[in-house]
C-alpha positions in Angstrom: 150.0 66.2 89.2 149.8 69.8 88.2 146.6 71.9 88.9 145.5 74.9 87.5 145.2 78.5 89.5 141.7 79.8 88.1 140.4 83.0 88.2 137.0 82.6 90.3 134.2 85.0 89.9 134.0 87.5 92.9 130.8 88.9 93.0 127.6 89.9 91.8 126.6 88.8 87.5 126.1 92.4 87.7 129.8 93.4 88.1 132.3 93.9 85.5 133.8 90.0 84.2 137.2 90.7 84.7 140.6 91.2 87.2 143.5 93.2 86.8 146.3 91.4 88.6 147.9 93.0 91.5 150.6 91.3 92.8 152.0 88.0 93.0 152.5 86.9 96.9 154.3 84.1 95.6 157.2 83.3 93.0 157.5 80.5 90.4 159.6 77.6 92.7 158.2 78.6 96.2 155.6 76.2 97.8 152.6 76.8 98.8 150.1 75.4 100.8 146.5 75.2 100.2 144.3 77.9 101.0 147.4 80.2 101.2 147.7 83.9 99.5 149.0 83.2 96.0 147.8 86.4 94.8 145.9 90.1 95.0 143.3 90.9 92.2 141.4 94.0 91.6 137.9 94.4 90.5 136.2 97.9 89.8 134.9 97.7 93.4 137.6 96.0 95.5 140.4 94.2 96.1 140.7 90.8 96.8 143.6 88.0 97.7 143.2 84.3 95.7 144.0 81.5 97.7 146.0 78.5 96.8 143.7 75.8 95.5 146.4 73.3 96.5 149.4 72.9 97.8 152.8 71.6 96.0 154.7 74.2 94.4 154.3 76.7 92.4 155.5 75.7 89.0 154.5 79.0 86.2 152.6 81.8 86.0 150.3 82.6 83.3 149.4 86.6 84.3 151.3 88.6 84.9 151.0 91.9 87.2 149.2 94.6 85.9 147.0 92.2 83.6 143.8 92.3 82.9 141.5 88.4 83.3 138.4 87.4 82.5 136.7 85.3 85.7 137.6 81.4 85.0 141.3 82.2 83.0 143.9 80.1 84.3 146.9 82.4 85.6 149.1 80.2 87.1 150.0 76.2 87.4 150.9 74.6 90.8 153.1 71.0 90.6 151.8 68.5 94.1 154.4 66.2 92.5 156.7 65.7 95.7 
């Protein structure tokens, strides 16, 4: 089953609506296990680490560092086939 790495929103409606990418803390073909760093975003106020929403692992990335996301875009896919 593959699962989608979304974008969730990380503060206030007030804020801006999107992320610049970071970094990646993990590369396509690693695992990773749910709840787990996956990756660090940046809004205009701070920066923040996205967690895993899954484990299984992690099979293509969508973003990629330096980009800029709107809240809810899917920037990565993670495979929990075994």
């Amino acid at each position: 089953m593959i699962k989608d790495v979304v974008i969730p929103r990380l503060g206030s409606s007030d804020e801006s609506d999107e992320v610049k990418i970071l970094r990646w803390v993990k590369q396509v073909g690693e695992h990773v296990q749910k709840g787990e760093a996956l990756l660090e975003v940046e809004t205009d106020k701070v920066s923040v680490e996205i967690e895993a929403p899954e484990s299984g692992k992690l099979a293509q990335v969508l973003a990629t560092e330096g980009e800029v996301v709107k809240f809810n875009s899917i920037v990565a896919t993670i495979d929990q086939s075994d």
